[in-house]
C-alpha positions as CSV (number, residue, x, y, z in Angstrom):
1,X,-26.8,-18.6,2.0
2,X,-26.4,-18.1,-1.8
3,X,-24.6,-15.6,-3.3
4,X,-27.0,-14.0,-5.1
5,X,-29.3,-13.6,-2.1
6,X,-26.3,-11.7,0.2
7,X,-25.6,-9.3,-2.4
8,X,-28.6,-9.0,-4.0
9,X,-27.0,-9.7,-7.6
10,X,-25.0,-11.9,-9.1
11,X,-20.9,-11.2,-9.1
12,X,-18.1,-11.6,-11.5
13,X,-15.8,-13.8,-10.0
14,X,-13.1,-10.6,-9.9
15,X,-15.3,-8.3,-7.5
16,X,-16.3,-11.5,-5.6
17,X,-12.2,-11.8,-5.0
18,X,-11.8,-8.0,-4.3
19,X,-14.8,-8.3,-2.1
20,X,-13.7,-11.0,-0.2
21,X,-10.0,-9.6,0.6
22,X,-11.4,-5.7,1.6
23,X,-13.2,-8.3,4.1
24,X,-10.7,-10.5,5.3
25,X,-8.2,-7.3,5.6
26,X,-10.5,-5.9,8.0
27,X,-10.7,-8.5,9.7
28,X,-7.1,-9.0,9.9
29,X,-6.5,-5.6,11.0
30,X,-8.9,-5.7,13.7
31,X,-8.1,-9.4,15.3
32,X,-5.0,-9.9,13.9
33,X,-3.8,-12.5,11.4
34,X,-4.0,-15.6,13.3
35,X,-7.1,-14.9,15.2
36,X,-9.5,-14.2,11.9
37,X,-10.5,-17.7,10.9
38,X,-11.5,-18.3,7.4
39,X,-15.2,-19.0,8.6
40,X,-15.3,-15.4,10.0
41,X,-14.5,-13.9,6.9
42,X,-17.0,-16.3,4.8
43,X,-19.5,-15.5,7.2
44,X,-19.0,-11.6,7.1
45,X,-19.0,-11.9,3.8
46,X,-22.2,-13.5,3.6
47,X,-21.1,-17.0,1.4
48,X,-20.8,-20.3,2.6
49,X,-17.1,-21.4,3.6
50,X,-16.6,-23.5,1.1
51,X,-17.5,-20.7,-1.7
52,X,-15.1,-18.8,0.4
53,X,-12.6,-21.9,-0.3
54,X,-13.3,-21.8,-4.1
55,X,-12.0,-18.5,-4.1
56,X,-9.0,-18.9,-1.6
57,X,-7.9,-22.4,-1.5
58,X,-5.8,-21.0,2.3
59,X,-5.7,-17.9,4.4
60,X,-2.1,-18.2,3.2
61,X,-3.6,-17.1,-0.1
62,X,-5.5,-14.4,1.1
63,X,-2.7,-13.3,2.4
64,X,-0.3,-13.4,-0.3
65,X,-2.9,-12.2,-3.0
66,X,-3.4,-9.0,-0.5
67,X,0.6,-8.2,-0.7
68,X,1.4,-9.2,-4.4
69,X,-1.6,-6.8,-4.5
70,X,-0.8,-3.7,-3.1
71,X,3.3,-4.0,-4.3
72,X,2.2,-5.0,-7.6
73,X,-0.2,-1.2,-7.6
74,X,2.7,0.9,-6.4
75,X,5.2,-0.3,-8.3
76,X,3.0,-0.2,-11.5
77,X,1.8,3.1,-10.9
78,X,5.6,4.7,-11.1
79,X,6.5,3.0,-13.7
80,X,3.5,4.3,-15.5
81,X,4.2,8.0,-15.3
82,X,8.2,7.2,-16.2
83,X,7.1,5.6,-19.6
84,X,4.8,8.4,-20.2
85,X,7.8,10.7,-19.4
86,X,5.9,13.7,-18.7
87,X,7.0,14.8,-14.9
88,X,10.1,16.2,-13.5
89,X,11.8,14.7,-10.2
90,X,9.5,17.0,-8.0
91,X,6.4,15.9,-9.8
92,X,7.4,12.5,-9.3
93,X,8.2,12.6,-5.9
94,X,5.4,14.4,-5.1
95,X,3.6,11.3,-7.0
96,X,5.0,8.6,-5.1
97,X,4.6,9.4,-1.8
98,X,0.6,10.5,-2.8
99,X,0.3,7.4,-4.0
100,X,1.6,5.7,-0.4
101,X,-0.4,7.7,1.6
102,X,-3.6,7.7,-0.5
103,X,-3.5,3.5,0.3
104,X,-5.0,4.2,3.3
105,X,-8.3,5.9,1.4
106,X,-8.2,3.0,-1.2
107,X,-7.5,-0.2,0.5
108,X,-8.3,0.4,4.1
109,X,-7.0,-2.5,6.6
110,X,-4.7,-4.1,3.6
111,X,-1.6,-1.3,4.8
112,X,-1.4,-3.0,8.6
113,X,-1.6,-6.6,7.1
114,X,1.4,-5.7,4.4
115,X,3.9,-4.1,7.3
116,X,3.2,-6.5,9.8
117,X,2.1,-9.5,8.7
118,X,4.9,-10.2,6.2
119,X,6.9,-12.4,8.4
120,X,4.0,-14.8,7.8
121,X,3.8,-15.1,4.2
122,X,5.6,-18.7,2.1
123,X,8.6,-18.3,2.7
124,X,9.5,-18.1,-1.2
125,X,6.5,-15.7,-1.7
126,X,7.9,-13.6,1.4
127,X,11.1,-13.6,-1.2
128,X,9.4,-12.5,-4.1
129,X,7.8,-9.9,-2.3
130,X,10.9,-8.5,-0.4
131,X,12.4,-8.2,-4.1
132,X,9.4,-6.4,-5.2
133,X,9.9,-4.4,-2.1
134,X,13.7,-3.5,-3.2
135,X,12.4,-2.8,-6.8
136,X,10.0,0.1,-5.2
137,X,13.0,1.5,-3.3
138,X,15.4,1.7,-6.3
139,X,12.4,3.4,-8.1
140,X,12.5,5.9,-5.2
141,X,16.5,6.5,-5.2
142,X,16.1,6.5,-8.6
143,X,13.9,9.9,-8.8
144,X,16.3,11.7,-5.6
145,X,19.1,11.0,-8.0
146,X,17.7,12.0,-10.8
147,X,16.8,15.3,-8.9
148,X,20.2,15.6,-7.4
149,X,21.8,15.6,-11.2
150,X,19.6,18.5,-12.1
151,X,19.5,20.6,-9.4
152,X,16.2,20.1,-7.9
153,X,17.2,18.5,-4.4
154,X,20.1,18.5,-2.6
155,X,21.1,15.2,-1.2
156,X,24.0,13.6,0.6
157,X,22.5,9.8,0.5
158,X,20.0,9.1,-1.8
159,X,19.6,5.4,-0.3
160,X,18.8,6.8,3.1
161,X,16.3,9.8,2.0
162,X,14.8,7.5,0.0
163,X,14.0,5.0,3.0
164,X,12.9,8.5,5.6
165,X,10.5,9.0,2.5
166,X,9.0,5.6,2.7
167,X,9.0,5.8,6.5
168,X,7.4,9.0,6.8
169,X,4.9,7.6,4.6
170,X,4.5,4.1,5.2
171,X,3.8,5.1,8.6
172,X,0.5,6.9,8.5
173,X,-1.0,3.2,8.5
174,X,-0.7,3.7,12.3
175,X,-2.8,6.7,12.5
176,X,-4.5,7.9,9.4
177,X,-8.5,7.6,8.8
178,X,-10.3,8.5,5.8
179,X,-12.5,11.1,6.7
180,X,-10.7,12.6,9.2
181,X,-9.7,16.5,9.3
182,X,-7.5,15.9,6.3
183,X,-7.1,14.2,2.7
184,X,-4.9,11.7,1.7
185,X,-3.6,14.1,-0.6
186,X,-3.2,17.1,2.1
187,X,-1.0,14.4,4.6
188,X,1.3,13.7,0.9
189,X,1.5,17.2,0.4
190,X,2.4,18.2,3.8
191,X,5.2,15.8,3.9
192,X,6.6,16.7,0.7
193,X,6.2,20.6,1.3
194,X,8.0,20.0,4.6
195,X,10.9,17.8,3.2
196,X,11.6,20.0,0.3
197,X,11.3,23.3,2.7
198,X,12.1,21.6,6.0
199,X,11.2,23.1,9.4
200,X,14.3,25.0,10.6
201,X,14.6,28.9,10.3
202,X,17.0,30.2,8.1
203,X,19.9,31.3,9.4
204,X,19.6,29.4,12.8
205,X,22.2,26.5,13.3
């Protein structure tokens, strides 16, 4: 099976590589890691194995291209908007934890392969990515202290707001689907409207 015949044109190496790993983290997410063999995800994506192999030299690869992937979009996506200076510590709070949930609506099956699949990576990749992981946090504590210093939240511990923040967040992996009764962008929202406003009545202990 060519390429050209499964696709019906021609691809650029890049969306052949992007193709293949939307694949494989589908398939990961619904077999699991170990049980998605690299002639499954050839297969589903209509090339011969060893196209699949010029590509991806190891499921190891896949695998590490898939988190160095989705770190690598987070973390360059903050640091976008704080060179460009333009946003407050609300707006940027508001930004990051849109941008965490809206993965989910943008790379489908790659969130479940990133949480739980880490263990698995090289273990001097797994390093790399658990720095790039710390780097995303700081970023996070960063804006909460920023907003403490102003005025605009309140906070006792930035380091452990920051981490409910990524929990609250990082958790819709579990249970969000795109096209469900609500955006990506309603669930970030609703977190953030609910964090800054909380759900306790006023005046109640």
């Amino acid at each position: 099976m060519s390429d050209a015949r499964s696709t019906g044109t021609r691809m650029s190496g890049e969306q052949r590589k992007a193709q293949i790993m939307k694949v494989a983290a589908e398939l990961f997410d619904a077999r699991g890691y170990q049980d998605a063999p690299m002639e499954a995800i050839a297969q589903k994506v209509g090339i011969r194995k060893a196209s699949l192999y010029y590509y991806f030299p190891s499921k190891d690869a896949l695998l590490v291209q898939m988190h160095q992937e989705m770190i690598d979009l987070i973390i360059d996506a903050q640091q976008r908007r704080l060179d460009e200076d333009s946003l407050g510590p609300r707006g940027l709070l508001l930004a990051i934890m849109t941008d965490l949930v809206s993965l989910m609506e943008t790379h489908p099956g790659h969130l479940r392969v990133f949480f739980e699949h880490y263990r698995e990576l090289p273990e001097a990749v797994r390093e790399e990515i658990a720095g790039k992981r710390d780097c995303y946090q700081q970023m996070v504590v960063d804006v909460l202290e920023r907003g403490d210093a102003e005025g605009e939240f309140r906070i006792a511990d930035a380091r452990l707001a920051a981490l409910a923040i990524l929990g609250m967040c990082n958790w819709t992996y579990q249970w969000f689907r795109p096209g469900g009764s609500r955006t990506a962008h309603e669930v970030a929202r609703y977190f953030y409207d609910t964090l800054l406003d909380g759900i306790g009545q006023r005046g109640r202990d």
